[in-house]
RONUDREN-80087 format. One record per residue (C-alpha): residue number from 1; residue in one letter; x, y, z. Coordinates in Angstrom, 3 decimals, padded with zeros to 6 digits. Example, Ala and Ser with C-alpha at 12.3 -4.5 7.8 and 13.67 -1.06 7.14 Angstrom:
REM RONUDREN-80087
+-----+---+----------+----------+----------+
:   k : r :        u :        v :        w :
+-----+---+----------+----------+----------+
:   1 : A :  012.300 : -004.500 :  007.800 :
:   2 : S :  013.670 : -001.060 :  007.140 :
+-----+---+----------+----------+----------+
***
This chain:
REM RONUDREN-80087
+-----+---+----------+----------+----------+
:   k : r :        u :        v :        w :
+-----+---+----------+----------+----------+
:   1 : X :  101.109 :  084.431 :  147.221 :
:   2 : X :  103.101 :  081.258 :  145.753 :
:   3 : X :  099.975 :  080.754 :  143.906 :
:   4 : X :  100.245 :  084.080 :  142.421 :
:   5 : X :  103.656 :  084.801 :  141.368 :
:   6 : X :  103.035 :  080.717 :  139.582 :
:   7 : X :  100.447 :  082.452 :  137.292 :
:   8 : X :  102.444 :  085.203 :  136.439 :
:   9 : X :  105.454 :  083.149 :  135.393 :
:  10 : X :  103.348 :  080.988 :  133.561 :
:  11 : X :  101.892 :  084.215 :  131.939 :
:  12 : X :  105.124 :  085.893 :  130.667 :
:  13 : X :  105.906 :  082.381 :  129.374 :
:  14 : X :  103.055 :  082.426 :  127.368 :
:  15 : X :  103.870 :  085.999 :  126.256 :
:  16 : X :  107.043 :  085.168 :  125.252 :
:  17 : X :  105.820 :  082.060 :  123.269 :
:  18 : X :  103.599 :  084.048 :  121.589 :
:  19 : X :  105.913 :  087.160 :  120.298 :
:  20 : X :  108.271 :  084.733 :  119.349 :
:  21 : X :  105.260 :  082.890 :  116.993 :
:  22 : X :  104.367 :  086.385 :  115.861 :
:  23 : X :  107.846 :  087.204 :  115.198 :
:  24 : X :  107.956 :  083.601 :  113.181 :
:  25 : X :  104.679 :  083.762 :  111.244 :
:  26 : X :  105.690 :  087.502 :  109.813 :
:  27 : X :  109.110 :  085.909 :  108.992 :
:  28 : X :  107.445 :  083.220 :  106.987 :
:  29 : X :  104.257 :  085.359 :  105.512 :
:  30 : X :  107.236 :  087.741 :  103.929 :
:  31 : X :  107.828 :  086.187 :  100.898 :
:  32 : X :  104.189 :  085.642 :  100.991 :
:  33 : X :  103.843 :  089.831 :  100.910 :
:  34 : X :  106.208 :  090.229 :  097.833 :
:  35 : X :  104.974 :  087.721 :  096.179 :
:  36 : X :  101.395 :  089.049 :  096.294 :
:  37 : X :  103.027 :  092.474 :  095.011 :
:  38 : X :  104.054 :  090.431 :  091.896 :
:  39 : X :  100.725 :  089.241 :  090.932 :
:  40 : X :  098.982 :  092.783 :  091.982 :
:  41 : X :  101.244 :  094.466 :  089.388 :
:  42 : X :  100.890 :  092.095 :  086.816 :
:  43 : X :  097.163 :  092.582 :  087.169 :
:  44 : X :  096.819 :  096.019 :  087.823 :
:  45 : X :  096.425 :  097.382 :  084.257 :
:  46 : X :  093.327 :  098.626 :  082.623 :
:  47 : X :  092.510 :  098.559 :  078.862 :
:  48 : X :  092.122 :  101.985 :  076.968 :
:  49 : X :  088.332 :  101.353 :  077.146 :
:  50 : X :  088.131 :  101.516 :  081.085 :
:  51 : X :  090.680 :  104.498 :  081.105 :
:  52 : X :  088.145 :  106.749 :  079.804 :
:  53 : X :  086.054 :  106.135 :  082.442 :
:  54 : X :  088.955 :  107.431 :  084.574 :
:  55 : X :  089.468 :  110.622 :  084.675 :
:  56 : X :  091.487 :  112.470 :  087.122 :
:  57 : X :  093.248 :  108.940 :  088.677 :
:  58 : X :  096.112 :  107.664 :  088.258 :
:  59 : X :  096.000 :  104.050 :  085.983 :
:  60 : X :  098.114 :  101.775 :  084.352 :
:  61 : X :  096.969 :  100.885 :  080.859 :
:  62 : X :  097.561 :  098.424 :  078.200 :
:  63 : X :  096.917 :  099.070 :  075.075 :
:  64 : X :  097.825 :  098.394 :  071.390 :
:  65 : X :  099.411 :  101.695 :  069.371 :
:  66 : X :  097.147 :  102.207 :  066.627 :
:  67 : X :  098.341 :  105.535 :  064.703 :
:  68 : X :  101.410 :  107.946 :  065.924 :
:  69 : X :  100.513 :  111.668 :  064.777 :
:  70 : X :  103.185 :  114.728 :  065.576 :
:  71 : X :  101.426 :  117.675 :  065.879 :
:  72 : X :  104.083 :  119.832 :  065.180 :
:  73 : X :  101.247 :  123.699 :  064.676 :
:  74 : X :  100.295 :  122.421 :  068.001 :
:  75 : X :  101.886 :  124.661 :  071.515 :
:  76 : X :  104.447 :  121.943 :  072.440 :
:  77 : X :  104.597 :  119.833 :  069.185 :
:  78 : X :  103.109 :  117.127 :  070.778 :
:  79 : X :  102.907 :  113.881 :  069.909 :
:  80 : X :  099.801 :  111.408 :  069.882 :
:  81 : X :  100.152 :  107.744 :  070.175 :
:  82 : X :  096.547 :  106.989 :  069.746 :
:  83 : X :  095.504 :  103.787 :  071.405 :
:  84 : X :  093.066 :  100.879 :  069.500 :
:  85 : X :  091.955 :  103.147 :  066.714 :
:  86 : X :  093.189 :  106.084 :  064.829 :
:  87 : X :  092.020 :  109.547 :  065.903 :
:  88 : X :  088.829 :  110.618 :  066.365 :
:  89 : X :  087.763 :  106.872 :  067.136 :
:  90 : X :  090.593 :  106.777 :  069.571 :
:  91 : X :  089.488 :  106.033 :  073.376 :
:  92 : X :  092.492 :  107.544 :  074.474 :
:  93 : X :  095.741 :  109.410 :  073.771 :
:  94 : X :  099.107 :  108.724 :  074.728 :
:  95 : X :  100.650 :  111.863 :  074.608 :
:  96 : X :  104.458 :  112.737 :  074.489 :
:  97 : X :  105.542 :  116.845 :  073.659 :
:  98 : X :  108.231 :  117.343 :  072.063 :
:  99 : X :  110.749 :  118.672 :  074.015 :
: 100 : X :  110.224 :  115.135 :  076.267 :
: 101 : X :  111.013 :  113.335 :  073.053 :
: 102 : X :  114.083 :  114.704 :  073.001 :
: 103 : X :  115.077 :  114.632 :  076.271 :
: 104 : X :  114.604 :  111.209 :  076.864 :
: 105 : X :  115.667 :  109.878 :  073.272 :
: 106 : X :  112.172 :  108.851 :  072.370 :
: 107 : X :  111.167 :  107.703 :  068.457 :
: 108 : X :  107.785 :  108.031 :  068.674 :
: 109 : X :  107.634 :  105.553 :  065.597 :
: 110 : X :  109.278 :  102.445 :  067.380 :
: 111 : X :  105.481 :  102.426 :  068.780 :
: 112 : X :  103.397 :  102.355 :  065.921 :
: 113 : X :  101.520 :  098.537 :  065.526 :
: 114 : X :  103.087 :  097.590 :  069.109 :
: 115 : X :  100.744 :  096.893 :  072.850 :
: 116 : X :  101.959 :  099.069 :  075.339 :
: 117 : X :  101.150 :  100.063 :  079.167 :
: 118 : X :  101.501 :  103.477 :  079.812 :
: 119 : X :  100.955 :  104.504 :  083.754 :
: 120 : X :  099.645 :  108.130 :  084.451 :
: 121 : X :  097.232 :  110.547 :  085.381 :
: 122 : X :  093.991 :  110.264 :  083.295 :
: 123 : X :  093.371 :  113.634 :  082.133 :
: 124 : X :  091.283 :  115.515 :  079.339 :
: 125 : X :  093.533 :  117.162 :  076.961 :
: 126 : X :  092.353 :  120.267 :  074.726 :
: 127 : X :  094.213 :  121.069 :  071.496 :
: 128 : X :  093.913 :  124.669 :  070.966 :
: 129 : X :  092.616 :  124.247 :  067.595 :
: 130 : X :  089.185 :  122.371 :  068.998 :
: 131 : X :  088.822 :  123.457 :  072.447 :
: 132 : X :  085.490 :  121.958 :  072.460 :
: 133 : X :  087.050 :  118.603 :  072.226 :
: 134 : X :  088.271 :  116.603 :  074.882 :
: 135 : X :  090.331 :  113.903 :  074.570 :
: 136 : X :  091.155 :  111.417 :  077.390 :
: 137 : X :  095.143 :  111.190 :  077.556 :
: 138 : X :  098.142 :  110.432 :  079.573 :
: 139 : X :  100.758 :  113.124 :  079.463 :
: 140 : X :  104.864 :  111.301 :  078.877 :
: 141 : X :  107.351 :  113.100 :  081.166 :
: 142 : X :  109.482 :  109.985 :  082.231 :
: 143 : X :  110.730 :  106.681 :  080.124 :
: 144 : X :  109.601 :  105.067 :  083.188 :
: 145 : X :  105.838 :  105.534 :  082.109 :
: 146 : X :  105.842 :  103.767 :  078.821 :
: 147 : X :  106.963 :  099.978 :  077.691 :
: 148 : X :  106.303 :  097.915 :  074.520 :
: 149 : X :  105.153 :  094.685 :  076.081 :
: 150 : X :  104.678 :  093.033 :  072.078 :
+-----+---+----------+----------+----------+
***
């Protein structure tokens, strides 16, 4: 009985000892964690090229601002930031409609000849005018999707 009721004290010891080295190693691996969130992020991004491949998922892409055209016969006036080439050669368009331009104070201009990454949903897009064509494109509805990085 002595025997027994030794072990178990010497077990919850050990218990304790190792919670409290749990609780220690998560402490420490922490800044470890947010750290690793860092360099995820500031790897995460995709070029324009991959994005087409995309379609349907959410991405982050960088990409350099090629040619700006406002489409203002279009439904919405939309405008096209059109990524590494000018339209058609285009792999993808950036587009921002024109009642989001003015709600969130956007010159569509100040992006003309500058790299960007623009996160959204990869979709399709259809101008009404060529319904047969399909352009891959991320649709603006926040400032938070867009930055000039250079």
């Amino acid at each position: 009985m002595k025997n027994i009721l030794v072990v178990l004290i010497i077990l919850i010891f050990a218990a304790c000892e190792q919670t409290s080295t749990l609780e220690n190693s998560e402490q420490q691996l922490e800044p470890l964690k947010n750290e690793t969130k860092k360099i995820i992020t500031s790897f995460d991004t995709i070029t324009s090229f991959e994005a087409v491949q995309r379609i349907d998922q959410d991405v982050i892409v960088k990409g350099y601002v090629a040619t700006v055209f406002f489409a203002e016969n279009s439904t919405g006036s939309p405008t096209f930031l059109n990524l590494e080439e000018g339209f058609p050669n285009n792999p993808i368009a950036v587009i921002i409609f024109e009642n989001v331009l003015n709600k969130l104070k956007i010159n569509a201009q100040q992006y003309i000849n500058k790299t960007i990454i623009v996160k959204g949903k990869m979709i399709e897009y259809t101008d009404e005018k060529n319904p047969y064509e399909k352009k891959p494109s991320i649709i603006i509805s926040s400032n938070d999707q867009i930055k000039i990085v250079d």
